[in-house]
C-alpha positions, 0 to 999 in steps of 0.5 A: 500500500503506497503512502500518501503525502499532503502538499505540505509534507516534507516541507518546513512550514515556516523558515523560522522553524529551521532558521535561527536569528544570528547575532551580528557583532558588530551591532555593539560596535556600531551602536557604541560608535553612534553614541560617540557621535552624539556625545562629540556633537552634544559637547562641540554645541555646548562650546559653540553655545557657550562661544558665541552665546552674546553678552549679557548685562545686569539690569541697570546695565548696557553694553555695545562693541566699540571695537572689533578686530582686536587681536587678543584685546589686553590692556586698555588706555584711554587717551586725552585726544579721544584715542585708545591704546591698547595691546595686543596679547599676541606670541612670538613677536606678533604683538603690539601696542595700537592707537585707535583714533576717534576717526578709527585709523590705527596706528601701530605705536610699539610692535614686534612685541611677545604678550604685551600685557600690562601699561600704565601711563607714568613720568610723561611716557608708558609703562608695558609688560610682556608676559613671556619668558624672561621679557622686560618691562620697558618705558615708551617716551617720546617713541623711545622705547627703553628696558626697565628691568627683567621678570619672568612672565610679568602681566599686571603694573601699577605706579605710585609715584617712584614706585613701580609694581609688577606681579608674574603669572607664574605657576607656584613660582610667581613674584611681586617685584617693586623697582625704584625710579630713583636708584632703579632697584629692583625687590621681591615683595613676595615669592611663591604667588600662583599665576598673580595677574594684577595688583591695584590701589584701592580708594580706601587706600588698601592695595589689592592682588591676584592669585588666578589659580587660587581664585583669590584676592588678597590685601598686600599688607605690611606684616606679610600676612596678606589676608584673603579678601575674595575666594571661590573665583573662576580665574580672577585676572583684572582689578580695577577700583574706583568710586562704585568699588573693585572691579574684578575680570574673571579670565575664562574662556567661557561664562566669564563675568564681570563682578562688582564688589561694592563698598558695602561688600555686597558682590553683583555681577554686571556682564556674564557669558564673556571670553577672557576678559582682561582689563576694565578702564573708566572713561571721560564719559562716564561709562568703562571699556572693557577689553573681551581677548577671547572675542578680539575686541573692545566692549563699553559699558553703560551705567543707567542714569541716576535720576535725581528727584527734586 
């Protein structure tokens, strides 16, 4: 007797039956490669966000770019005519110090220069930094540039009449040097300062500096002691005083701010979301430049107006 077979006999009712799904082994890796993907967008649009994220002024407050085209805007010096000069903070003799006039031509005053930082306006000339290696701070009189004396990295200068201050931004190594006009000395008032950038005179008379690595401003003090009077700051660079209270630059490439510590103590911010600002200066107009080295070019800040009530 012949067997009989059904259509479907002998036939696999269904691939599945037989066939197994394969794992593929290279799905982990393309899943791993795809989410390195997004994580390196996510991060190059944070920075990007946070590169060109504009400026932001406390209320009270407004500010607008004066200058553009900077290149690494320093140290700011308004001038009686209307012009500015200002250095420009570039390496290996690509720096110089510019004379902005108020028609906007430019005239390059010293150049040739590494990380000209620090000036100060002193004896009928110009004081300047540079802040590489085993540079000089030199004099600028009548065209003539002249070599003070020698620091490692020097950046911020202050003048008090034969007196001549200058801080290096050296790591654990910098110093607080004071040359003499007179006999032209030169003396270590501290050692062993992390990255000092600035030092000012402050209107109450006490004299301020800066430990950028430390976040900290301390008072120069007779006893050596040279107490804390600021901490927890990101990168703190530029002081300023004047009437309003100290002016403090924070040298961040990003979400820098600009804080004011009045006479109260009462600290506010005025600008936030800058890019390595360096120094601020008073105007005639009653407004500050700022100078913004991460964006090349030179901001003005505007306080409101003070209304008077009869």
């Amino acid at each position: 007797m012949r067997a009989s077979l059904t259509p479907t006999d002998g036939v696999p009712k269904n691939k599945e039956e037989k066939m197994t799904d394969t794992p593929n082994p290279r799905r982990p890796l393309l899943w791993g490669l795809s989410l390195t993907g997004l994580l390196v967008v996510a991060t190059l649009g944070f920075f990007a966000w946070q590169s060109f994220y504009p400026v932001s002024a406390a209320t009270g407050w407004s500010v607008q770019t004066v200058h553009r085209d900077v290149p690494k805007a320093a140290s700011l010096m308004p001038m009686p005519d209307g012009s500015l000069m200002i250095s420009q903070e570039l390496n290996d003799a690509k720096g110089s110090i510019v004379r902005i006039h108020p028609d906007g031509r430019r005239d390059v005053v010293v150049g040739n220069l590494s990380k000209p930082d620090g000036m100060f306006a002193t004896h009928g000339g110009w004081v300047f930094s540079q802040e590489t290696g085993n540079a000089p701070v030199s004099f600028l009189k009548d065209g003539v540039v002249s070599e003070l004396f020698r620091g490692e990295n020097v950046q911020g200068l202050w003048v008090e009449g034969d007196d001549l201050y200058a801080i290096e931004d050296r790591k654990d190594n910098g110093r607080l040097l004071r040359y003499r006009w007179g006999d032209q000395s030169l003396t270590v008032i501290r050692d062993k300062l992390h990255e000092g950038e600035s030092i000012t005179r402050c209107t109450d008379g006490r004299m301020l500096y800066t430990e950028k690595k430390k976040g900290v401003v301390r008072e120069l003090t007779d006893d050596g002691s040279d107490p804390v009077l600021l901490s927890g700051l990101n990168k703190p660079t530029f002081l300023m005083c004047d009437e309003r209270g100290l002016w403090v630059n924070e040298d961040s490439t990003h979400r820098a701010r600009l804080l004011l510590i009045d006479k109260q103590g009462q600290q506010q911010t005025i600008l936030s979301f800058l890019k390595a600002p360096q120094s601020i200066v008073p105007t005639d107009r009653g407004t500050y430049l700022l100078a913004e080295g991460g964006r090349n070019r030179v901001l003005e800040l505007t306080p409101a107006v003070r209304t008077v009530s009869p």
